[in-house]
N, C-alpha and C positions, 0 to 999 in steps of 0.2 A: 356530386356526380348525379346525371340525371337518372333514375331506374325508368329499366327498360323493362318490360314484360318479356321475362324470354325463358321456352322451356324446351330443353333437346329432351325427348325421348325418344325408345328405338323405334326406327319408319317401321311401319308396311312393307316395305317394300324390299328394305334391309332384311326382316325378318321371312318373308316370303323365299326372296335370292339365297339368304341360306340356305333356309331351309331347304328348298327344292336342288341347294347342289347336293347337300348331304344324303337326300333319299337316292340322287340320282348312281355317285355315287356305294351309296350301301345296296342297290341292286347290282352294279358292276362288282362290287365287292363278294356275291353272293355265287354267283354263278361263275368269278373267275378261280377263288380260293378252289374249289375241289380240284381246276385243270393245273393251276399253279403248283399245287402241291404235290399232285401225282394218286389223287384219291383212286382207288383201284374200282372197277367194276363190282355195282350192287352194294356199296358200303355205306351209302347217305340214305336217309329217311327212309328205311325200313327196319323191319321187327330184327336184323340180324344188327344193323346198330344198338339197337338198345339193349340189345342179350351182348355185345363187348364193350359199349360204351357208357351204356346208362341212359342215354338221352339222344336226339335223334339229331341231326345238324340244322335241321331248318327250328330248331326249337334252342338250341345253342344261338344262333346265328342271330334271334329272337330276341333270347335273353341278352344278349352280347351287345347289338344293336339296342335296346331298348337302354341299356347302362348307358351306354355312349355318347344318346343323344340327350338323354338326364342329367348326364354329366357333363356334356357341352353348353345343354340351358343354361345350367345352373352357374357355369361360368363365363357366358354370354350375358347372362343377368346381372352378374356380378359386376362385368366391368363396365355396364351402364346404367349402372343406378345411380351412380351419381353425374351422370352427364346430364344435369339441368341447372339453372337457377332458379332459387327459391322466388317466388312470385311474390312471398311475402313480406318481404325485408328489403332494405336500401343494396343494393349490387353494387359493393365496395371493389379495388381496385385488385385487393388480395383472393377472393372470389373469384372474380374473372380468369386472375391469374392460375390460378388451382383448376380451374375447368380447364384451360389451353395446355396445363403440364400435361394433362389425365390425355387429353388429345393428342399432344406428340408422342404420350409412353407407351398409352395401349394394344395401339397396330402392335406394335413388335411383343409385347404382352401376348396377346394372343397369339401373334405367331409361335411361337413360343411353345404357348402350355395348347392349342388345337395340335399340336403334332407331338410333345410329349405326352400327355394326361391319357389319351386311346392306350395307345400301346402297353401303359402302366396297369390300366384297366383290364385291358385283353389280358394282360399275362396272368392276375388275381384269380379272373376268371377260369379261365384255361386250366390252374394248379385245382382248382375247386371242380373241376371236370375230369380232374386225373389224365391230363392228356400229355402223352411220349413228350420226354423234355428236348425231342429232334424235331420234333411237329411244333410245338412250343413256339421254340425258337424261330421256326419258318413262316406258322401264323403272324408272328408278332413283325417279322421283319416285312410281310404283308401290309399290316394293320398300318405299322408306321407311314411304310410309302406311299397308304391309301390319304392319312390324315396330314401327311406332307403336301399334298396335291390339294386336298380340301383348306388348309389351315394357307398353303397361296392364294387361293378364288376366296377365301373370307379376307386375307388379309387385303387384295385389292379392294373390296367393295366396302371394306369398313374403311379403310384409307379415304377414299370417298366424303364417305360418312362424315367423320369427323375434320378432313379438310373446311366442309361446309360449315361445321361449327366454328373453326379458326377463322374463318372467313367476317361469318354474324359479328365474333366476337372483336374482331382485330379493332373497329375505332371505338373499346370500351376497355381496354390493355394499354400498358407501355413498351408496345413491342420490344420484349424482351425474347431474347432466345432463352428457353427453360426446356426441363423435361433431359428424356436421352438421348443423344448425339449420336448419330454413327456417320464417319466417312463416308464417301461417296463407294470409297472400292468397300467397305463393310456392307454397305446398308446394299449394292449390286449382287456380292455375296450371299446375304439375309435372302434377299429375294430369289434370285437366282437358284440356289444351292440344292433348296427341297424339289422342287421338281426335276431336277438333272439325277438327284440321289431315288428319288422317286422312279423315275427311266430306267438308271441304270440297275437297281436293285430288280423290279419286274422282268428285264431284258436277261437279268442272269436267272434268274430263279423260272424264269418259262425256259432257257433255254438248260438247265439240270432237269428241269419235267421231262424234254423232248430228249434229250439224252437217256436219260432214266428208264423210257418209255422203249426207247430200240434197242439200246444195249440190253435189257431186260427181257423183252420179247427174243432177241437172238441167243441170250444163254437157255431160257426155256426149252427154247426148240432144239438148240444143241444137246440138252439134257431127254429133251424130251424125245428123239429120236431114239437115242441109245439105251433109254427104258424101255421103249417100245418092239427094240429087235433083240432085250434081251431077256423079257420078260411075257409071258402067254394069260392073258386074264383065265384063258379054259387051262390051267393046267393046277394042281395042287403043289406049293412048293414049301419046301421044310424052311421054318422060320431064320436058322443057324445060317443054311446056305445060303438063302435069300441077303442075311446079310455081311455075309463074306462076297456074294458076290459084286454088292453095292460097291465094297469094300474097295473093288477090284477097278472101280473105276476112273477113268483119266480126269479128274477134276481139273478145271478152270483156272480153278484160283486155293491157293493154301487154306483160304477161308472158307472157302466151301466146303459143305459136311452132308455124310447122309444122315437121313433122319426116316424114322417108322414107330407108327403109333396106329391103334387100334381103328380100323372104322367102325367099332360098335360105339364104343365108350371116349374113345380119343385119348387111351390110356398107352404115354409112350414107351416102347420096347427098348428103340434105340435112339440115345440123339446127345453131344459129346456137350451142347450147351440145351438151355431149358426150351421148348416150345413154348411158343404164347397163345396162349388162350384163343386170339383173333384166325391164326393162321388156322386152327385145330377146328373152329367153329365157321371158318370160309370154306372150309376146305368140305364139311359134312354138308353144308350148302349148296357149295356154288362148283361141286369137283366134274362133274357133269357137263355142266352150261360152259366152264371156261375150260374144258380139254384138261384139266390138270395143271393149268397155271393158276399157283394159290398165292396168297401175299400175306406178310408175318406183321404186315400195322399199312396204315396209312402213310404213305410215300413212295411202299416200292420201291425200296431200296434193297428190302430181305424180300425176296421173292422164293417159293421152292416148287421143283418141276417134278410132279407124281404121280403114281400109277396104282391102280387101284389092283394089290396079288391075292389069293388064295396062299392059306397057309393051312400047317395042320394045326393052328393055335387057332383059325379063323381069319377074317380079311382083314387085313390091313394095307394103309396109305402107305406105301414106301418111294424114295425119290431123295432127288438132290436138292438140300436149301443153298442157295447163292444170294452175294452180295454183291450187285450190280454196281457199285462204286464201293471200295475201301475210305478210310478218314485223309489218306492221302492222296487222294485222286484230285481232287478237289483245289488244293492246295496251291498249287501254282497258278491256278484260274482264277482262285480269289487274288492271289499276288500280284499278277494283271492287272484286276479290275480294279484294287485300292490304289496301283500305280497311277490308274487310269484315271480315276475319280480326286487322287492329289495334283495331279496335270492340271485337270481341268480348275479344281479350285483355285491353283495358285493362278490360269490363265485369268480367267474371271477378275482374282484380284489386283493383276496389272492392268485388266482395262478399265477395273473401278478406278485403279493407283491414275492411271493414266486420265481420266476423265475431271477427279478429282484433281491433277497437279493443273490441266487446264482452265479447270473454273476459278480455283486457288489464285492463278498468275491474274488474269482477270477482277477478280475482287480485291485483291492487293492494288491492282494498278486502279480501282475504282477508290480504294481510301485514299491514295494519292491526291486524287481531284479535290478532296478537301480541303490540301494544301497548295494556296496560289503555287508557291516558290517551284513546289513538286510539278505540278503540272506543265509550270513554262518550262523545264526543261527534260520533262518526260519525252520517249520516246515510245513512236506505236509500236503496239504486242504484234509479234512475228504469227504468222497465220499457219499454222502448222496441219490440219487439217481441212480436208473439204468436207464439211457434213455440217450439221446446227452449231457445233462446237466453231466452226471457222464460221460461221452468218455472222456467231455472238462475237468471236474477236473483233471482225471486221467494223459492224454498229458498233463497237465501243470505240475502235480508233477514229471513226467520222465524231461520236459525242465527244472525245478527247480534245481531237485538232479546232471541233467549235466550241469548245469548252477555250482553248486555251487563245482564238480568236477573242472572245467574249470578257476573258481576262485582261488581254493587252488593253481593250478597248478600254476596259474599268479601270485601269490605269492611268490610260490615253487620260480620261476623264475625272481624276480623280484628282487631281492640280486643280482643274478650273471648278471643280464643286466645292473644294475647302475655301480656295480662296471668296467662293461666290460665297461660303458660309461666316467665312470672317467679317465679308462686309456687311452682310444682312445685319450680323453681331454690332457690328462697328455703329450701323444703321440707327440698330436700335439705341447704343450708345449717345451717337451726335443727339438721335431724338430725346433723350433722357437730359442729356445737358442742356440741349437750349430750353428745355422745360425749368429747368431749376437754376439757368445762367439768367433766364426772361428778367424775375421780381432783383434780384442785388443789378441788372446791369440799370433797371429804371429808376432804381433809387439811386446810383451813383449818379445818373442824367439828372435827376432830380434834385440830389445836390450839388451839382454844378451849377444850377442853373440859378439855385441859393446863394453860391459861392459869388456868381457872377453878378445878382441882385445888391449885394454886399459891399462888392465890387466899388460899382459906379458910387453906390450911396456914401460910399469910404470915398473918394475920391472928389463927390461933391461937397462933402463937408469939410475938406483942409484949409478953407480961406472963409469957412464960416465961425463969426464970430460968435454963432446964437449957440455950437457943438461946444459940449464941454469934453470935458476929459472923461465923467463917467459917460457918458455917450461914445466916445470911442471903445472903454472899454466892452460895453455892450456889445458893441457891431464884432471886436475882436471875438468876443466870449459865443456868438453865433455862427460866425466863419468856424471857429476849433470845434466848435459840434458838427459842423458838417462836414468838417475836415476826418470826426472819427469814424462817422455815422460810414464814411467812402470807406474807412480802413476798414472799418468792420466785414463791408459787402466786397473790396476785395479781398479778404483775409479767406471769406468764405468763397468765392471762386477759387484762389489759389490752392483752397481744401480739394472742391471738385477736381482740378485739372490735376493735381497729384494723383487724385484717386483715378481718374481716367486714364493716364497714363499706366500707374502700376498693372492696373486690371486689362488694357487695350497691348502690352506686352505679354503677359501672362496667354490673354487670351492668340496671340500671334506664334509661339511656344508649339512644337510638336515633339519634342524633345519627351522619351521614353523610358522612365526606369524601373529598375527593380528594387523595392525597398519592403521592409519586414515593418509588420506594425509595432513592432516596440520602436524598433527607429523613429517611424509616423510620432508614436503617444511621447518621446522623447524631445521632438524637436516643436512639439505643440507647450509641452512645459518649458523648455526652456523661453520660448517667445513672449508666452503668456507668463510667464513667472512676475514680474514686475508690476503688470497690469491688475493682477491680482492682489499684489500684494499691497499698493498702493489704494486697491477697494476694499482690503481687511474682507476680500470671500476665498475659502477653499476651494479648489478644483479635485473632484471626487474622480477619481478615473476607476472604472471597473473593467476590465478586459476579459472576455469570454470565451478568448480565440485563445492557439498558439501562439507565443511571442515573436517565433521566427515566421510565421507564416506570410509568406511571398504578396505581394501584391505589385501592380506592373499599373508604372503610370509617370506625369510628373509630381512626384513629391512637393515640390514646393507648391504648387499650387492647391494641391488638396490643403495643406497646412494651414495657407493663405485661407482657403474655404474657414474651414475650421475653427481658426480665431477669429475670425468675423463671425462668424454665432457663438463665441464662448465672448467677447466683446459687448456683443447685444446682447444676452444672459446678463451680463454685467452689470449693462445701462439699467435692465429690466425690474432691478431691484431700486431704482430711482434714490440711489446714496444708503440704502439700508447694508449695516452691517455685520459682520458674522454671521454671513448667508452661506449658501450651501451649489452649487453647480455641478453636476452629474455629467460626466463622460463616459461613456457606456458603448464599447467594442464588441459587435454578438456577431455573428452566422448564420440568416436563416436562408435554406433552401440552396440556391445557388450565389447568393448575396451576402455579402461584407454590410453590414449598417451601423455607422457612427450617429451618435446619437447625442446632444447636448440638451440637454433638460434644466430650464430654472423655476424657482418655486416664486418668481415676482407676478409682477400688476396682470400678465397676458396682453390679450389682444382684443379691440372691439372686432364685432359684425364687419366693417365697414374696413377694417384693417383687414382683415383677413381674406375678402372678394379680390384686392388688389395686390395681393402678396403675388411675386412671379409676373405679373401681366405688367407692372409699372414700377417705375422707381418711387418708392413711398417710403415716407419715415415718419416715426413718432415722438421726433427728437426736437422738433420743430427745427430754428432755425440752426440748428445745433446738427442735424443730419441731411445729409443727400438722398439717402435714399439708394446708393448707390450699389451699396457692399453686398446684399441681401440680392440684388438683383444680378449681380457680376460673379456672384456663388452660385448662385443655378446655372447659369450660360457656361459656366465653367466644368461642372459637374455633368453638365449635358454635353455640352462640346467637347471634353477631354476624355471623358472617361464612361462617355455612354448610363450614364444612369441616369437617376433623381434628386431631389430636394423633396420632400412631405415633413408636413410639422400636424401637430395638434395644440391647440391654446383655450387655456377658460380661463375665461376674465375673473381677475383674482386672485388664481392657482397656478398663472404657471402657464409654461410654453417647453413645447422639445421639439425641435428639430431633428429627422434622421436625413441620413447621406446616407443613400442607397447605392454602392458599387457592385456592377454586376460580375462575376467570377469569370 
């Protein structure tokens, strides 16, 4: 194989496009998460974040974001490090092959791990930041949708990517289908699924914000009126009563509780479950600026509405904490949206199912064209759509009906091409014979014309006194030599015209079977049994195949082949005996090769330029020349192969019969 210089590494441009979606991205990511989530007024990047959280959110967001993109390098890198070939070595067939897996696996590879690895990430994070495991979870369900969105725009651009290199590599492969497979309705799905999950996940989670936001702000106000006409900032009031008369009032919801705790110290007096630290340190903050609407974490979901009383203990935050949604509020609107979200998936998978069953019908009716039979009596694909799916039907029933035009015709014409091929065959025959009829028909002329010289001379001398008797016998004794000399040169034409016959039938033969090469190696010995045994040589058969293995042809003529080179092996030992002839049955590639091997005299220079191209023999008057030439014609003509030998003079000749699978 020729090497190629050829080296993928990641473009410019690829890396550019990422990159720039991902920062774009993690800026939307930065300023949507505090409104997605219901971050409460005054809680991000300042000094009252880090006195409840430890660390401030644009320095989280930082840290968060810097892992992210580390960890996306790092396996961005990963999965193209090996997308090259080595520059330095022969680019073997298994190479190629290896680069083109890595091509079809990776797109979905990444898709993959760019939308699970963040969110795995974020969550590590997040437990190492101490953050509420209900914030947790809504970051994270964030994170995902963001890297769902992200992990579709790499996966088209890398798709791209690596098209390009299936492209480079495609005439340096055996276009093989390798790698992962997915269906048409999967691989619709795959793609598809992240960014609808994406939509749909944002669409819910903004729309618990905005719910969150007004039902929250109207219990406030509802709480916050009723402190406000029931309570006097100018008045001192006894701690007990203060909260008997909390006690006293119409709450919202079972889960709503009063609660009161110090505004010096934030030391609570009363409250049925614990205060958190956040609410107690918003509230010393921000009790002012927000009217008394305080919040118990980030989300807004525990909110409490408070009023700043006089006691005789000293001042204290007193008010109502509420729960602006319960765990089951929730509940059916998630049952909805998972209802929602299995709709659409399964919709999805029947247009994938459905796109797939049309290209399906199509590629099936495209294997068909392979087989003549199939196609003359196919019928065209029903057009079942108007869109690209129906352009594609429709071009393939035009390629089809001119496909199966173009069939009949190679039919039409396929009578007068063999028969044109027998006669070429035949052609070269007559031309073979009268080459080798030419020398016995001028010596038979020749001795007739002796015969006839003989003749008269016999004829002049019966009334001559001066002829004796040994004088007659003489003339007798040159007539019966010319008389053999004839028999000899027709015995040898009557040789050629057998063999022209046998071989000019053979060659007329279309006649197709199926026979197993033991059958083949069995009817080759019994033929040749006698031939051999009579030259006192062994016939070595080695078989390398299966014995029942099929081969489709005519039998007899291959056999015919066959002993006409284990015949010549024969000759080739010029009467030497206790020799040795090699039959040798192997399989390479796509090819059956019979092979006869003799260890005799070989072949000259001069034998060997004319092997196939002429009727030539080394038998002298003792061969035609014929058999050797009518084994190739036959081997070519019946059965689509070859004839190749190799010979060194001295050592030997092997002939193989190349049959092609």
């Amino acid at each position: 194989m020729k090497n190629k210089l050829i080296k993928f590494s990641t473009p410019t441009k690829l890396s550019f496009v990422n990159t720039f979606t991902l920062i774009i991205l993690t800026c939307i990511l930065y300023f949507l998460i505090p409104y997605i989530l219901n971050y409460p007024k005054n809680t991000i990047d300042n000094n009252f974040q880090v006195q409840v959280v430890g660390i401030k959110y644009s320095m989280q967001f930082l840290i968060l974001s810097c892992v992210l993109s580390i960890s996306l390098f790092l396996a961005f890198k990963f999965f193209y490090r090996n997308l090259y070939i080595n520059r330095n070595k022969e680019n073997n067939e298994d190479d190629i092959n290896e680069l083109r897996k890595r091509c079809f696996n990776y797109p979905y590879l990444f898709l993959i791990a760019q939308t699970i690895i963040p969110p795995i990430i974020c969550a590590v994070l997040l437990i190492l930041f101490n953050t509420n495991l209900e914030l947790l979870v809504r970051i994270c369900i964030v994170i995902f949708s963001i890297s769902a969105i992200y992990s579709t725009i790499s996966y088209m651009i890398g798709k791209h990517y690596f098209e390009r290199i299936l492209i480079q590599t495609s005439s340096m492969s055996s276009h093989q289908l390798i790698g992962i497979r997915l269906n048409m309705n999967k691989k619709l799905l795959a793609q598809t699924f992240p960014l609808f999950l994406y939509s749909a996940v944002i669409m819910i989670l903004i729309s618990i914000s905005i719910m969150t936001t007004e039902k929250g702000d109207l219990l406030y106000h509802f709480y916050h009126e009723e402190l406000f006409s029931t309570f006097s900032e100018n008045t001192i009031y006894d701690i007990e009563d203060v909260q008997k008369t909390l006690t006293a009032f119409n709450l919202h919801s079972s889960e709503d509780e009063i609660i009161m705790f110090s505004a010096n110290n934030g030391e609570v007096y009363y409250s049925k479950n614990p205060i958190s630290n956040f609410l107690i340190q918003y509230t010393f903050n921000y009790y002012e600026e927000m009217n008394g609407q305080c919040f118990e974490y980030y989300g807004q979901n525990s909110q409490a509405s408070l009023i700043k009383v006089h006691t005789n203990l000293g001042d204290y935050y007193v008010g109502i904490r509420f729960f602006v949604f319960n765990n089951g509020t929730f509940t059916p609107f998630f049952i909805v949206a998972i209802i929602t979200i299995l709709f659409n998936i399964f919709y999805i998978y029947f247009i994938g199912q459905s796109l797939s069953e049309d290209i399906n019908a199509i590629v099936s009716a495209m294997k068909d064209i392979t087989n003549l039979d199939n196609t003359l009596s196919a019928d065209d694909l029903p057009i079942t759509s108007n869109d690209e799916i129906g352009d594609l039907t429709l071009q393939f029933n035009e390629i089809q009906n001119l496909t199966k035009k173009h069939v009949q015709q190679i039919h039409a014409n396929q009578d007068k091409m063999i028969e044109k091929e027998r006669l070429a065959s035949l052609g070269q025959l007559v031309g073979g014979i009268a080459h080798n009829l030419k020398t016995p028909i001028m010596s038979i002329a020749g001795a007739a014309e002796g015969l006839s010289d003989l003749t008269k001379e016999y004829d002049s001398s019966i009334d001559d006194p001066e002829v004796t008797s040994i004088d007659h016998h003489d003339i007798a004794r040159d007539m019966s030599e010319w008389i053999e000399k004839i028999k000899t040169h027709t015995s040898y034409m009557s040789d050629i015209i057998t063999a022209v016959k046998g071989q000019a039938v053979t060659l007329s033969e279309d006649e197709q079977d199926n026979f197993t090469v033991e059958e083949l190696i069995k009817r080759i010995n019994i033929l040749m049994r006698h031939e051999l045994k009579n030259a006192l040589i062994d016939l070595n058969v080695n078989n390398n195949i299966e014995s029942d293995f099929v081969l489709k042809g005519n039998v007899n003529s291959l056999v015919q082949v066959v002993n006409n080179l284990i015949s010549n092996a024969i000759q080739a030992y010029d009467g030497r005996v206790n020799e040795i002839i090699d039959l040798i049955v192997k399989m390479d590639n796509s090819s059956i090769i019979i092979s006869v091997r003799d260890y005799g005299i070989g072949m000259k220079q001069e034998v060997k330029d004319k092997l196939f191209k002429e009727m030539i023999t080394t038998k002298g008057k003792n061969g035609t020349g014929l058999g050797l030439f009518m084994s190739y014609s036959t081997i070519r003509g019946h059965f689509n192969g070859n004839i190749t030998f190799e010979s060194e003079l001295g050592k030997g000749t092997t002939f193989n019969v190349i049959l092609p699978l």
